[in-house]
Backbone as a chain_set.jsonl record, in Angstrom:
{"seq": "XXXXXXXXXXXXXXXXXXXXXXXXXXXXXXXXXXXXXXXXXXXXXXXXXXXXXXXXXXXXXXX", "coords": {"N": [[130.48, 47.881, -26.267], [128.259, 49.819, -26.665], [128.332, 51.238, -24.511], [130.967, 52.055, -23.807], [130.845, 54.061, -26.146], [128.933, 55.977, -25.302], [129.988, 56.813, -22.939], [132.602, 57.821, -23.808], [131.183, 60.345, -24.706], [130.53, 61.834, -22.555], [132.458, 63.448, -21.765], [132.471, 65.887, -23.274], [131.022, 68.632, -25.066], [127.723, 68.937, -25.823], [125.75, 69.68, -28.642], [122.99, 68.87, -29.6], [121.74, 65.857, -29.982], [121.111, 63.708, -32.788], [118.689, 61.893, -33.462], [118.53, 58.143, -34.801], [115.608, 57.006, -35.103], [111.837, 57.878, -34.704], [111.363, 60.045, -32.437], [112.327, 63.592, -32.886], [112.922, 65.151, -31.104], [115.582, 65.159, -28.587], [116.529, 65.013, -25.774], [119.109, 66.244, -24.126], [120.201, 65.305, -21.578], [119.671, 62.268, -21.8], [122.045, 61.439, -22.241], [123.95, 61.093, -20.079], [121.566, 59.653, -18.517], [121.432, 57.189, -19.936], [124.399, 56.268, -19.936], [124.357, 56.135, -16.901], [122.136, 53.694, -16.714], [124.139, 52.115, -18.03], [126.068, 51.71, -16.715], [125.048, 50.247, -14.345], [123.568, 48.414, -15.383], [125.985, 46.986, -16.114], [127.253, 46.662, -13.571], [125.487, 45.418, -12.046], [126.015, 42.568, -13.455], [125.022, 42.347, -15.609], [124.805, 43.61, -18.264], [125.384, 41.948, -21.151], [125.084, 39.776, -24.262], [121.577, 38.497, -24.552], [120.534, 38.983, -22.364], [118.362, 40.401, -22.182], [115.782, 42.929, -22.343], [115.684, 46.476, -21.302], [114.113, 48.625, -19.918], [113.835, 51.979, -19.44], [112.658, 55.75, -18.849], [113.231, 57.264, -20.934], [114.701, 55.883, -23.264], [115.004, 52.306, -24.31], [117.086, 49.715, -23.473], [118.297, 46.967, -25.338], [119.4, 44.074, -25.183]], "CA": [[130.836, 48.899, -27.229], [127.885, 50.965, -26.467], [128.31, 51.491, -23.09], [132.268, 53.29, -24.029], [130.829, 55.517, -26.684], [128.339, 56.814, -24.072], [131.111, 57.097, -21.55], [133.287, 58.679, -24.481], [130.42, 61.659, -25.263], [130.444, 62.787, -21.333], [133.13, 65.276, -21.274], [131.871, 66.701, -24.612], [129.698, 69.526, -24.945], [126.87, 67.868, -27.101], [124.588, 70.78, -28.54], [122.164, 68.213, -30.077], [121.774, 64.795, -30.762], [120.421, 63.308, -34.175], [118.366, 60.265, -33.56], [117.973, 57.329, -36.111], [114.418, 56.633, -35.245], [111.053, 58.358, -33.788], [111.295, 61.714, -32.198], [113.557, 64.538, -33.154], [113.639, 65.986, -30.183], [115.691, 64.053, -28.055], [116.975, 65.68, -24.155], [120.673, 66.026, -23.838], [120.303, 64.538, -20.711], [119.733, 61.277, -22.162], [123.514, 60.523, -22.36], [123.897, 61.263, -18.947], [120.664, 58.877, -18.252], [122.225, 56.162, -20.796], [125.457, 56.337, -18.931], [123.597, 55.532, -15.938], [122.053, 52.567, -16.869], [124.89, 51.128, -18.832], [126.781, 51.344, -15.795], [124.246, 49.757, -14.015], [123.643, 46.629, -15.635], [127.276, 46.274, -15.572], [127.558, 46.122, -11.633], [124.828, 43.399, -11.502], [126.603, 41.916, -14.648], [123.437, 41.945, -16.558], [125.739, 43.769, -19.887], [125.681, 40.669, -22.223], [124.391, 39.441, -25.321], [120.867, 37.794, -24.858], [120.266, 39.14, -20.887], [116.888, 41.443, -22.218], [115.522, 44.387, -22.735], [115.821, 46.972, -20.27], [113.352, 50.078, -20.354], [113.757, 53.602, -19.017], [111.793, 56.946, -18.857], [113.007, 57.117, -22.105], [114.693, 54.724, -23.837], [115.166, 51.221, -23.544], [118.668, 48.972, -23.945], [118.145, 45.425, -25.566], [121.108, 43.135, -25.225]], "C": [[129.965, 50.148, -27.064], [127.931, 51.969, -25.498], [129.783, 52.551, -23.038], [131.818, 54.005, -25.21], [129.82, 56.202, -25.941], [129.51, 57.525, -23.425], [132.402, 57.988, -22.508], [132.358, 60.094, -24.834], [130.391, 62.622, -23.868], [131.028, 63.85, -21.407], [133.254, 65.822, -22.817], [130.91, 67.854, -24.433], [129.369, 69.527, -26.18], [125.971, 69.408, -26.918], [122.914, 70.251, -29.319], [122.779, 66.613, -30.451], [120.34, 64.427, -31.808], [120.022, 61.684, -34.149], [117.994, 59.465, -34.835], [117.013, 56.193, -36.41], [113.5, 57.763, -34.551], [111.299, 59.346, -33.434], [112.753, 62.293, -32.241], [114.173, 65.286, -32.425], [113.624, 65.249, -28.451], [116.983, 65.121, -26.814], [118.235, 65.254, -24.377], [120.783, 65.584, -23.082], [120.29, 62.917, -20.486], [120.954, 60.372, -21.913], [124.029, 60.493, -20.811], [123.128, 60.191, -18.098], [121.027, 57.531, -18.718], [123.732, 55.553, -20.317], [125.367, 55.399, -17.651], [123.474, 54.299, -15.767], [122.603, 51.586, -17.589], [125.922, 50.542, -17.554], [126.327, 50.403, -14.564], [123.858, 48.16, -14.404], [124.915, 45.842, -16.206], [127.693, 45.672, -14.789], [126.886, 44.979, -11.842], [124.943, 42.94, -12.881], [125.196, 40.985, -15.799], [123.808, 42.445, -18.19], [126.103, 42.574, -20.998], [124.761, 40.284, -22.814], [122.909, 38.342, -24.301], [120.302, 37.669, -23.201], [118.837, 39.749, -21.032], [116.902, 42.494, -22.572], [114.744, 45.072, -21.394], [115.066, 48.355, -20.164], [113.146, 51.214, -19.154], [112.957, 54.369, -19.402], [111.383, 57.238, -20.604], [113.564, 57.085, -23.057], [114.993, 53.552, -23.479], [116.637, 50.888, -24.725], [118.096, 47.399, -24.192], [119.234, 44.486, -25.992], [120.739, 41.588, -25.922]], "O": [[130.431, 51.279, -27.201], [127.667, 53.169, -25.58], [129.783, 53.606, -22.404], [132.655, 54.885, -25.412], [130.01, 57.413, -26.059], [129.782, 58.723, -23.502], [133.108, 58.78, -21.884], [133.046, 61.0, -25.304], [130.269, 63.845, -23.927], [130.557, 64.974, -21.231], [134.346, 66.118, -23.301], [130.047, 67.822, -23.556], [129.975, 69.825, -27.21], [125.633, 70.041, -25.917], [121.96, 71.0, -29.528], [123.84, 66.288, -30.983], [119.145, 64.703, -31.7], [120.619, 60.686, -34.552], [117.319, 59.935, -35.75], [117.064, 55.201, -37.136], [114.093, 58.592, -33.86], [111.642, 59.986, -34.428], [113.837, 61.837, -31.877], [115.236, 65.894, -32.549], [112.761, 64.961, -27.622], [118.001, 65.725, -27.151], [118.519, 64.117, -24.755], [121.795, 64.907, -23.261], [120.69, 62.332, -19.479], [121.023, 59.193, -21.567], [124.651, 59.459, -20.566], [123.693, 59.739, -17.103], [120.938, 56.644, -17.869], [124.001, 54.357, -20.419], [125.979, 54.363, -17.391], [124.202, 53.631, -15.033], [122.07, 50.512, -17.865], [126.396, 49.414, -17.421], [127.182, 49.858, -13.866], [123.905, 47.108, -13.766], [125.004, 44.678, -16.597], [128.296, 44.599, -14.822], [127.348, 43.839, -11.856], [123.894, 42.92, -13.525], [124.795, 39.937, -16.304], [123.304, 41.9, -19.172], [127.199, 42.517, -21.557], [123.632, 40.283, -22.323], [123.286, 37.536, -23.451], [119.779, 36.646, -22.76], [118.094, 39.636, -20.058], [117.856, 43.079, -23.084], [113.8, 44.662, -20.719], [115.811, 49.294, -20.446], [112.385, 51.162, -18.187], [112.296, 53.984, -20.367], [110.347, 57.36, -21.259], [113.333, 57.925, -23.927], [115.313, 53.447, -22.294], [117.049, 51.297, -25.811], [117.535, 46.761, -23.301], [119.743, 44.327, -27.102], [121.63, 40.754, -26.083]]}, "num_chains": 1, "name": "protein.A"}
């Protein structure tokens, strides 16, 4: 589910996102970066409940 509203915000032009923790100022590039690695631990079918937590530059994915 998270992995298609990522993949639904791409061809958007995002002029901020509003995070709902920790810092306020959060790189548009993120979704782009998030994207990335959703697609990513798709291929090596690592996308499923109770596989880990996965940490990037900067943020991490915990399934």
């Amino acid at each position: 589910a998270y992995m298609n509203s990522i993949k639904s915000l791409l061809p958007l032009s995002v002029s901020r996102i509003l995070p709902a923790h920790h810092d306020l100022d959060i790189p548009l590039s993120i979704i782009g970066d998030m994207d990335k690695a959703f697609t990513q631990l798709y291929k090596n079918g690592m996308l499923k409940h109770g596989s880990g937590t996965f940490s990037y530059s900067n943020f991490e994915i915990q399934l």
